[in-house]
C-alpha positions in Angstrom: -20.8 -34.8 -14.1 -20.7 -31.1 -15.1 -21.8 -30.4 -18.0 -24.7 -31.2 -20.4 -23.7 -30.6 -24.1 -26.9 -29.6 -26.0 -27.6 -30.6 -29.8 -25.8 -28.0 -31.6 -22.0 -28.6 -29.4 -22.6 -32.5 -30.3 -22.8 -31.6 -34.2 -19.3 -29.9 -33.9 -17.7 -33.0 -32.1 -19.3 -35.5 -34.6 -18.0 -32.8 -37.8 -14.6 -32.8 -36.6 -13.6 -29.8 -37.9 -13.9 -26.3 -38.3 -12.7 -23.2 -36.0 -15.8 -23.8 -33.2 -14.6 -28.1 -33.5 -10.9 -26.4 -32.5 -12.6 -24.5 -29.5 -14.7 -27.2 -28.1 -12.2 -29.6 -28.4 -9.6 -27.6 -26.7 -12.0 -26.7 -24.2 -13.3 -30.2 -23.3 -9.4 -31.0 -22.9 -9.2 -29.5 -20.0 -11.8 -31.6 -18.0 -12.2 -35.4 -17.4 -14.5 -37.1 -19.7 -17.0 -37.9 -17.1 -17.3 -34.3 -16.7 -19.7 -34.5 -19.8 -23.2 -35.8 -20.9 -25.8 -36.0 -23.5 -29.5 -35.9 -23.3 -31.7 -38.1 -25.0 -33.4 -35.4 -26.3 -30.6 -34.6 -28.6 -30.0 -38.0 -29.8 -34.0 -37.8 -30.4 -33.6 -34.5 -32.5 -29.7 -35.8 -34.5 -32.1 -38.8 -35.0 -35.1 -36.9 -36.5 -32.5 -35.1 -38.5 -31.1 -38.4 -40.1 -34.6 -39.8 -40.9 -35.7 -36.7 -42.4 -32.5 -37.0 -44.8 -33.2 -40.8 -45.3 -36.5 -39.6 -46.5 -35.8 -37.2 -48.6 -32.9 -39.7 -50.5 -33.3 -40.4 -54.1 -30.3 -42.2 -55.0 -28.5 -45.1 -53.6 -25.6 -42.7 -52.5 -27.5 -40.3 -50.8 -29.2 -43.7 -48.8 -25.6 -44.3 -47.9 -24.6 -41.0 -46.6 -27.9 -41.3 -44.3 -27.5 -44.2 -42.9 -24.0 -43.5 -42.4 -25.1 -40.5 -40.7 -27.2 -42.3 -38.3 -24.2 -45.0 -37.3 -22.0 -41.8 -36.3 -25.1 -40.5 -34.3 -25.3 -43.7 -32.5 -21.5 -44.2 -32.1 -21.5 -41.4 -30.3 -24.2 -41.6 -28.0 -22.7 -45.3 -27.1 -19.4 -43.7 -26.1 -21.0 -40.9 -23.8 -23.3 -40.6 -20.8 -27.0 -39.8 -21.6 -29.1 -39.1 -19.4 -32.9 -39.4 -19.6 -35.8 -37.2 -19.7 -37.6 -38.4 -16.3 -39.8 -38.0 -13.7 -37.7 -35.1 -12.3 -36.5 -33.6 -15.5 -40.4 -33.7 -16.5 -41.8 -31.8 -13.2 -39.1 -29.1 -14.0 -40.2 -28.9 -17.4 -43.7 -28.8 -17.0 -43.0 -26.2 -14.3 -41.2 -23.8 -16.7 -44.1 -24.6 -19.1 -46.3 -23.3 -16.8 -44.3 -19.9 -16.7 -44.9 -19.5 -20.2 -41.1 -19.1 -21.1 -40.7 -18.6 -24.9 -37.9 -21.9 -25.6 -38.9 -24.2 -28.9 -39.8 -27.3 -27.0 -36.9 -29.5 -27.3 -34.3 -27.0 -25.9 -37.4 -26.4 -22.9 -36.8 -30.3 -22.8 -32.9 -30.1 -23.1 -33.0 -26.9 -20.1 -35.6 -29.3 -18.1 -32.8 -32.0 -17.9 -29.7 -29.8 -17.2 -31.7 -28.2 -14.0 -33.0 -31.4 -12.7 -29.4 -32.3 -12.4 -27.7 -29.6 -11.3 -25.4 -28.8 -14.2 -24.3 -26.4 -16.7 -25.7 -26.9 -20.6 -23.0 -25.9 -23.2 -24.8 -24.5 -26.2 -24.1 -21.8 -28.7 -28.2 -21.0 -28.2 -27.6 -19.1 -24.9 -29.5 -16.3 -26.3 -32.6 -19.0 -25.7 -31.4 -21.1 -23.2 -31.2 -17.8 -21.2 -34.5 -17.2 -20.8 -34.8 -20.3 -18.8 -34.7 -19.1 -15.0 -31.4 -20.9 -13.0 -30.2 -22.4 -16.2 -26.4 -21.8 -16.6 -25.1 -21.8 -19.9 -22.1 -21.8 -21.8 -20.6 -21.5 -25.5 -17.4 -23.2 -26.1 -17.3 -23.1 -29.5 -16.2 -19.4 -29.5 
């Protein structure tokens, strides 16, 4: 495993389509698909994402687009590796925490995860992610 794809490069695969789909697709090509992972943290914010829609739904059609929202999120996350927020990811991230390093808490979470394993996070956020020290990052979308 290589790389850790954070929320924003999954959206693009799930879409299937537009000029960034094209890139990241071609991109991801090039590698083995056990090159790849997921973080639960992403599935927990493409989840919060789906609920909030759910919630906001006032007619039958717009339950059905939710819900049918939600079964992509999951089929996706059942079709590539995911790896947890742990004991090692949560010392890193309470370490960067403690440097006082200006990430919104889920990608802090998402950058915790990628260190404690030693791989690269693929993100069109780099501007963010690159505040986190030792975190390599990565756009293929572009």
């Amino acid at each position: 495993m290589k790389y850790l794809l954070d929320t924003d490069h999954i959206s693009f695969m799930q879409k299937r389509r537009g000029p960034e789909y094209g890139a990241l697709i071609a991109r991801i090509a090039r590698h083995s698909a056990a090159d790849f992972s997921f973080s639960i943290v992403s599935f927990h914010e493409q989840t919060l994402g789906g609920h909030a829609l759910l919630n906001r739904a006032r007619t039958t059609a717009h339950l059905i687009h939710g819900y049918l929202l939600l079964l992509e999120i999951l089929q996706s996350y059942m079709t590539t590796a995911v790896l947890p927020f742990d004991a090692a990811a949560a010392a890193v991230f309470h370490n960067l925490q403690a440097q006082r390093i200006r990430v919104a808490t889920m990608d802090l979470r998402i950058a915790a995860i990628t260190l404690s394993r030693g791989l690269k996070v693929l993100t069109r956020n780099v501007r963010d992610f690159g505040r986190v020290p030792g975190l390599l990052t990565e756009d293929w979308t572009i």
